[in-house]
N, C-alpha and C positions, 0 to 999 in steps of 0.2 A: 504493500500500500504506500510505504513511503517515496515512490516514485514519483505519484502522484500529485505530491507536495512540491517538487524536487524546486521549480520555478519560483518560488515562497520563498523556498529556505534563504536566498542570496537578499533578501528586506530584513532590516532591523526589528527587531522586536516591536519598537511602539508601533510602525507600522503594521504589521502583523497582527497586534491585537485590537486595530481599528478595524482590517477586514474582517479578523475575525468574530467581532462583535456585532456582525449583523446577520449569526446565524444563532439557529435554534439550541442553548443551552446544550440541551440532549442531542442532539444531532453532531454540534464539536465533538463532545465529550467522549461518544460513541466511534468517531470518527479520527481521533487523534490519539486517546489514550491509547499507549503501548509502540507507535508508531517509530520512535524515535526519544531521545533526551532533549533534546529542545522544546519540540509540540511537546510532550511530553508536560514537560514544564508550565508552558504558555497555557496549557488548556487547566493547570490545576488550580491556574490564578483564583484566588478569592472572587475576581467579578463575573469568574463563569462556575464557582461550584458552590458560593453562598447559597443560594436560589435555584431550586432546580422545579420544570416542571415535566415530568414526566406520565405525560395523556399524550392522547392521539387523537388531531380533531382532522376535518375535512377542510373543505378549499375555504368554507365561510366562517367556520370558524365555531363550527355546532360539536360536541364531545361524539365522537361514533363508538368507541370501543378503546378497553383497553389498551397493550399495546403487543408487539406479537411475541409468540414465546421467546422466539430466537436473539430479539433483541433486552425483552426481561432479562433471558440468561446471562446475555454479556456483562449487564448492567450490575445484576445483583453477583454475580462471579465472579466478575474484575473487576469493575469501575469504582462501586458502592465503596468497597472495602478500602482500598487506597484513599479516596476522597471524605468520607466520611466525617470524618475530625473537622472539615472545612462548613458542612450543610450547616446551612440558619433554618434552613426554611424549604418546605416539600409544598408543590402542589401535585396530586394524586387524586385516582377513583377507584373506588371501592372494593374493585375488582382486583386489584393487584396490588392495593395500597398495602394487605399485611404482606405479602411475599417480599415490596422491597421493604417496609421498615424492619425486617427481622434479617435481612441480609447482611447487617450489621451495626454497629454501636454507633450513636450519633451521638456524642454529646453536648454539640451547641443546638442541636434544633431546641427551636422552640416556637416555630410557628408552622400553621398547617392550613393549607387551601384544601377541601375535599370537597370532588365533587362525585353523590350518591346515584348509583347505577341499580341497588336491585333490593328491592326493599326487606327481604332473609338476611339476605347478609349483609346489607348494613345496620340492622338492629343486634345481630350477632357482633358484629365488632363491637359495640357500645357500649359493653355490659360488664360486668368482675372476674367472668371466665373468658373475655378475650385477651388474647394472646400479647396485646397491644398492652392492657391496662396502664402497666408501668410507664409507659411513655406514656400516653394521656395522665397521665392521673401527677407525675411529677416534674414533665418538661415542657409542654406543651402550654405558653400562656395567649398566645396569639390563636383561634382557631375562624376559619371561616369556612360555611356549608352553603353548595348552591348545588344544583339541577342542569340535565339535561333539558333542551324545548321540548321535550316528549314525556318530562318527569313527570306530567298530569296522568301521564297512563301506568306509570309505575309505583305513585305515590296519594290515597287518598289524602284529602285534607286533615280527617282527623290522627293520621300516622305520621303525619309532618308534625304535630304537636307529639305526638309519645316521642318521636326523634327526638326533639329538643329537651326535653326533660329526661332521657338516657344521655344526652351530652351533659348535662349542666350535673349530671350525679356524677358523672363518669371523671371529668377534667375539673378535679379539684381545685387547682391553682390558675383558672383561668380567670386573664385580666379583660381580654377583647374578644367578642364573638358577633360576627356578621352572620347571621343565619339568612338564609332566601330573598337577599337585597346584594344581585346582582343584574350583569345587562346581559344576560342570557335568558329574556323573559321574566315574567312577573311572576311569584309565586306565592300564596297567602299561607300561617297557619291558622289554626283553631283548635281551642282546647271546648269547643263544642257546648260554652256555657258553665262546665264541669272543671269544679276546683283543681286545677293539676295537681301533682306531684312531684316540686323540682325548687331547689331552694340552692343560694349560692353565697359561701362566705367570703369573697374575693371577686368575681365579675363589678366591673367598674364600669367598661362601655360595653355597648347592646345596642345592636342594629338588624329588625326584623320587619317582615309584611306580617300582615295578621289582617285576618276575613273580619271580625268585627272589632269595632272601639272597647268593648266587653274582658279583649284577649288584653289589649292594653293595659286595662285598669288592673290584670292578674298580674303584671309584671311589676306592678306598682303597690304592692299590698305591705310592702314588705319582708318578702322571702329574698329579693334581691338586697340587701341591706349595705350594700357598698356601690350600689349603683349610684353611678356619680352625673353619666350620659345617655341619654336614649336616643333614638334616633328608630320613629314608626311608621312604617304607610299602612293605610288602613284600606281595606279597599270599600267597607259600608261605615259610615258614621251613623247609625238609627237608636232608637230610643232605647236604652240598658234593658237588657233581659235577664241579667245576674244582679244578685243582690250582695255586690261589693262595697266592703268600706271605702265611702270617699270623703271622711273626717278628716283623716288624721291627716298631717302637713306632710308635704314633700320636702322636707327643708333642706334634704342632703344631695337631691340632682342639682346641678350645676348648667346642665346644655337638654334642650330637649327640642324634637325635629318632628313633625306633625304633619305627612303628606297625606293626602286624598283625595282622585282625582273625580270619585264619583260625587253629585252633589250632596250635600248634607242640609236638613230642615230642621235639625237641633242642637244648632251653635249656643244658643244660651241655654240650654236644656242638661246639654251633657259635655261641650269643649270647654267652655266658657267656667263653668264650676271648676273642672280640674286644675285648668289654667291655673286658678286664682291658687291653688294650695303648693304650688311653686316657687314660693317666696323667696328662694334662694337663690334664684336660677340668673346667670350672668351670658349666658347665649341660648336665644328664643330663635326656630325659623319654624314658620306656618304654610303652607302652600293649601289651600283650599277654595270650595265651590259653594256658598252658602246661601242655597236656594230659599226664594221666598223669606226673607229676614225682613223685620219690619222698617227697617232704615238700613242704608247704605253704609257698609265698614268703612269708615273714613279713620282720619287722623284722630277724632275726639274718640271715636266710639272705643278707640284700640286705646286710646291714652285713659281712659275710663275705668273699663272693663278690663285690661291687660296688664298697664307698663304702671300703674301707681300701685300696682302688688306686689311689682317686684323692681324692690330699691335698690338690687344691688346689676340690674340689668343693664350690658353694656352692648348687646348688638342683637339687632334685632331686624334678621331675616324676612319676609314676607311676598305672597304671593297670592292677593285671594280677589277673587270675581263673587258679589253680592248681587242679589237677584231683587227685586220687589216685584211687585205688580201696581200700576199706575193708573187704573181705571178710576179709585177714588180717592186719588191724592189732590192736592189744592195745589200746592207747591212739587215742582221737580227739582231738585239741588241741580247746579250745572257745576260741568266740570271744576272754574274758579273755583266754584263751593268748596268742593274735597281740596279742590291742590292746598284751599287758606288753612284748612283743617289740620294739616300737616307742619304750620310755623313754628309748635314745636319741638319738631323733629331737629335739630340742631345739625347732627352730624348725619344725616342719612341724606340719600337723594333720594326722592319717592317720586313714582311718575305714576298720574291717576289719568281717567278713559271713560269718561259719562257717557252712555248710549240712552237712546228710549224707541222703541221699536210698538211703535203705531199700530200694528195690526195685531202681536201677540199681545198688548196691552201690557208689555214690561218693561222693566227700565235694568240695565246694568253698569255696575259699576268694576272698573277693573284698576284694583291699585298693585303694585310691585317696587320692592326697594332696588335701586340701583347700582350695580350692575344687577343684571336678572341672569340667575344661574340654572332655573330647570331648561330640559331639554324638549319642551315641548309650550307652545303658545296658541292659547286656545281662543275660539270669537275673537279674534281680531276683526275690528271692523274699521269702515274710512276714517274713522277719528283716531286711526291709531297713530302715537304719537311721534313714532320712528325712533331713530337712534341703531347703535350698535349690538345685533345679538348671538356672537359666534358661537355660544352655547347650545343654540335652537338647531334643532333637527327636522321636527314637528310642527308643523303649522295647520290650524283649520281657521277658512275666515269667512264670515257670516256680516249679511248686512240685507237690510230694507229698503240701502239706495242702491242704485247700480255701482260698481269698480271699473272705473278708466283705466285706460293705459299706462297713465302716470299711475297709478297704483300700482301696478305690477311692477311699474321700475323701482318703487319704492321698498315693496317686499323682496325681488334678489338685494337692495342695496342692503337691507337690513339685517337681511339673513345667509350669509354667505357662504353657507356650508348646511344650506336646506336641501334635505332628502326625502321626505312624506310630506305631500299640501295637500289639503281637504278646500273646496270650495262647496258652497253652497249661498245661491243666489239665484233669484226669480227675474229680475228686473233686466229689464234690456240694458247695453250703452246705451249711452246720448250721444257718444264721439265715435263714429264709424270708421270704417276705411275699407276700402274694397282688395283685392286679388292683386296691385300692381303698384301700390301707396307703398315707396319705399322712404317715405319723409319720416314716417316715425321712429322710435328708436328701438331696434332690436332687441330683447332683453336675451337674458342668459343665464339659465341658471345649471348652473358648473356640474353638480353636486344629486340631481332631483333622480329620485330612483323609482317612484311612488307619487300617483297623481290624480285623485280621484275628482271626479268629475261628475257628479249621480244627480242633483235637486239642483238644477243650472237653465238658464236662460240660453238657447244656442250658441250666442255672443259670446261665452265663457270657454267654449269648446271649439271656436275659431283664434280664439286669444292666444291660446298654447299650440292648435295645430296647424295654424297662417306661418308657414315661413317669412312671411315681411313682418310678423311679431314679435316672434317667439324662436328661440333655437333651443332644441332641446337636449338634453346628453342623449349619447345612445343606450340601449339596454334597457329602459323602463318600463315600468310597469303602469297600464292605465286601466285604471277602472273608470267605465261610464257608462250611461245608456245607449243601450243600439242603436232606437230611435234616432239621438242624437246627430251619433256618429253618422248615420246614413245621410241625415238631413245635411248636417255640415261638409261630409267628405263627399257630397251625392255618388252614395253609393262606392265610394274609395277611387274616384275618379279623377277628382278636382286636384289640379297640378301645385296647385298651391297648397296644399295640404299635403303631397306626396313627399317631402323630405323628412316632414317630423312623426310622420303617422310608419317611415318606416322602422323610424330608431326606436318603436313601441318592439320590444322582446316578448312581452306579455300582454296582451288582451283580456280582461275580467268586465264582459259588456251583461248586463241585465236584460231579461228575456231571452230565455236561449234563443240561440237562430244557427242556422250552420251556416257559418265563416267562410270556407275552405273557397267556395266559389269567386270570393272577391279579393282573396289574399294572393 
C-alpha cells in the first residue's frame, strides 16, 4: 500500500496534514495505520484520533448500517489498540458500539454520540448486566442519543421514554445529555402522562423533544436536582393532563430554551405560570406560536409577565408570532405600537411585523430579537421587514395582498442560503410582464432544493418558472398543482418556461395524472 502514498511522502508534514484533514477520520486511520513510520505517525496525531466516528452513512448523509465486518476487524484488531490512550470521544451505533468499546481500554473517553438502530439491543446495552456498564457508569460524562429518519418504525414513543430513564440510571456521572434534538429529523418522547422512573445526582445540562409540555414539567419536579440548563421542544403545548407540582421555585436553573412550533392556546394557562417560578434564571430563549391570545406579545406584555420575575436575567432570546382575532376589536395596535413597546429593551435589537388579514378576521403579530437564529421563518408577509438571515433555510410566506417582483428580490436578498419556500397566495400581481420582458431583474436563488407551490394565484407559478424571472438551481424539487402547471407551462410547451421546469429533478403535482406523455 505504501506505494500509493509514495508522491506524498516528498511534502513536509504540515503540508500533509492539511491534505490530510479533509478526509474521513476513519477512513485515514484505516488507510494509513501500519503503512509506514511517518503516516504512521501523522495519522496518530491527536487531531485525527481525539474524535473518532465510526458509522456508515450514504451519499446524504442518513445512518444505513453498521459498518462491514472486514473493516470492524481491522479497527478493533489493530487500530483501536495502538490509539486508544488518545480517544476523547466515540461517535457509534448500537450495533457495533459494544464490539468496538471492548476492543480495548480507553481511558480518556469521556464523551459518546450514539446513534440507536434496534430497539432489543439497545435497551440490552443500558442496563447492570451490560457488558459496557463500567464505562457508562464511570467515564462517560458527555452523552448524546439520536435516531435514524426511519427510527419512527423502530422506536414507539413510549420506549423512547423507558430509553431515557435506562440512560439517566445507567450513566451515573453524567454532566451533559442531548437526547433526540438533533438534525436528522425530529423526534419526540413521552412518558405517557405516567410518573417515570429516573432521577439524577449530577446531570446539569439536558437537551430533549418531548410530545407534551406534561413531559417537561417531569423533568422539573425535582428528580433532576442539579439541573442547572434545559433546553425543550415541545411538539403540543395543550392544557396539563398530569397533576404535577408546579409550586415549588425553580430557583436553581440558570438557562432554559422553550421551542414549539405547533400553535399553542395556553400561554397564560400553563407557559406563563412556569415561566414565573424561574426566578433564577440568567438566559431565557422562547421561540413560539401563540394562537388566539387576547392581546399581542409585545415588549410590555413580556416585561410584565416574564422579565420582572426574573432579576437576575441577562439575555433574552425570543421568537414568537401572537394571533388575535379582530372582528370585535375597537382598536388595532400598529406596528409603531409594538416597536414603542420595546424602549425598554436597552441592549437587544427587537424587530416586530403587525399584519391584519381582512378576510380570516385576524391580526398577527411577529416579534424576534436580533440577530434571528432558528432555521426556519414562518408567515412572512409584505411587511416583512428584511435584513440579514443566513440562519434560515425555511421559508413559508402568506399574505392577502399580492407579492411583486421586488418581493422576490427581497426574499433571495435576505435569505441567502434558502433551500424549502412555501408560498401560498390567492391574489393576482398588479405588475405583469409577459414571455420576452427582459427589463426586470432576474432573481436567483443559489441554494433552493424545495418549492412548493399548492394554494397560489397562476402568477406565482410563472414567477419561478419564467426564465426572464427566475433562475433556478438544478435538481429541485417542486410541488404544485397540475392544474396549475398545465395552465402556466400550457401543457409543458411554453419556451419560456422550458429552462426552469427542466432543472425540476422531482415533480410532486396534486391530482394524479400521468406525466410520462408530456415529459
Amino acid at each position: 500500500m505504501e506505494h500509493l502514498f509514495s508522491p506524498l511522502m516528498y511534502l513536509p508534514d504540515e503540508i500533509l496534514m492539511i491534505i490530510l484533514s479533509n478526509l474521513h477520520n476513519m477512513d485515514l486511520l484505516y488507510s494509513l495505520i501500519g503503512v509506514n513510520n511517518r503516516l504512521d505517525q501523522i495519522a496518530r496525531d491527536p487531531y485525527f484520533t481525539t474524535q473518532l466516528a465510526l458509522i456508515k452513512y450514504n451519499s446524504s448523509r442518513v445512518l444505513t448500517s453498521s459498518l462491514s465486518d472486514l473493516v470492524l476487524h481491522r479497527f478493533c484488531l489493530h487500530i483501536l489498540p495502538q490509539i486508544c490512550y488518545k480517544v476523547k470521544w466515540f461517535k457509534l451505533e448500537t450495533l457495533s458500539m459494544e464490539r468496538i468499546l471492548l476492543a480495548a481500554n480507553y481511558p480518556n473517553l469521556n464523551r459518546l454520540d450514539i446513534l440507536i438502530m434496534d430497539q432489543e439491543t439497545d435497551i440490552n446495552l443500558f442496563n447492570n448486566e451490560s457488558p459496557l456498564a463500567h464505562i457508562f457508569q464511570n467515564q462517560i460524562k458527555t452523552l448524546s442519543i439520536s435516531g435514524r429518519k426511519s427510527i419512527h418504525d423502530v422506536y414507539p414513543i413510549n420506549m423512547r421514554g423507558k430509553l431515557f430513564s435506562h440512560i439517566l440510571i445507567m450513566f451515573t456521572n453524567l454532566l451533559y445529555l442531548k437526547f433526540y434534538q438533533s438534525n436528522i429529523g425530529t423526534t419526540y418522547i413521552s412518558f405517557n402522562h405516567q410518573c417515570p422512573e429516573f432521577l439524577s445526582s449530577t446531570l446539569v445540562e439536558l437537551h430533549i423533544n418531548v410530545y407534551y409540555f406534561d413531559d417537561c414539567l417531569y423533568l422539573l419536579d425535582g428528580r433532576l436536582h442539579q439541573l442547572r440548563s434545559l433546553s425543550i421542544k415541545a411538539f403540543h403545548i395543550l392544557p396539563l393532563q398530569s397533576s404535577i407540582n408546579q409550586k415549588n421555585e425553580l430557583s436553581d436553573l440558570r438557562c432554559f430554551s422553550l421551542t414549539c412550533d405547533n400553535k399553542t392556546f395556553v400561554y397564560n394557562e400553563v407557559i406563563k405560570p412556569n415561566l414565573q417560578r424561574m426566578s433564577n434564571l440568567e438566559k431565557l430563549a422562547l421561540y413560539l406560536v401563540i394562537d388566539y391570545n387576547e392581546a399581542f406579545i409585545d415588549g410590555n406584555y413580556l416585561m410584565k409577565s416574564i422579565i420582572s420575575h426574573m432579576p437576575h436575567l441577562n439575555e433574552f432570546i425570543f421568537n414568537i408570532r401572537s394571533i388575535i382575532f379582530i372582528n370585535n376589536l375597537a382598536y388595532l395596535p400598529s406596528n409603531d405600537d409594538v416597536q414603542r413597546s420595546f424602549i425598554k429593551f436597552d441592549n437587544h435589537k427587537i424587530i416586530s411585523c403587525v399584519d391584519y388579514f381582512p378576510k380570516e378576521q385576524i391580526g398577527q403579530c411577529h416579534i424576534y430579537s436580533y440577530p434571528y437564529t432558528p432555521i426556519y421563518y414562518e408567515n412572512l408577509t409584505n411587511n416583512f421587514p428584511g435584513g440579514l438571515f443566513n440562519c434560515v433555510k425555511i421559508v413559508e410566506i402568506f399574505d392577502e395582498r399580492p407579492f411583486e417582483h421586488e418581493f422576490f428580490i427581497r426574499i433571495a436578498q435576505a435569505f441567502p442560503f434558502l433551500q424549502d419556500l412555501t408560498i401560498t397566495n390567492m391574489e393576482a400581481q398588479q405588475q405583469k410582464s409577459d414571455d420576452s420582458n427582459r427589463h426586470v431583474a432576474l432573481i436567483e436563488y443559489s441554494y433552493l432544493a424545495k418549492l412548493h407551490l399548492l394554494s397560489i394565484h397562476d402568477d406565482y407559478a410563472e414567477q419561478f418558472l419564467l426564465d426572464t424571472k427566475t433562475c433556478l438551481p438544478n435538481n429541485i424539487h417542486l410541488i404544485i398543482d397540475y392544474d396549475i402547471l398545465q395552465r402556466v407551462t400550457q401543457n409543458l410547451t411554453r419556451d419560456a418556461t422550458r429552462i426552469n421546469y427542466s432543472k425540476v429533478e422531482r415533480l410532486s403535482a396534486h391530482h394524479k395524472v400521468d406525466l410520462s406523455k408530456y415529459l
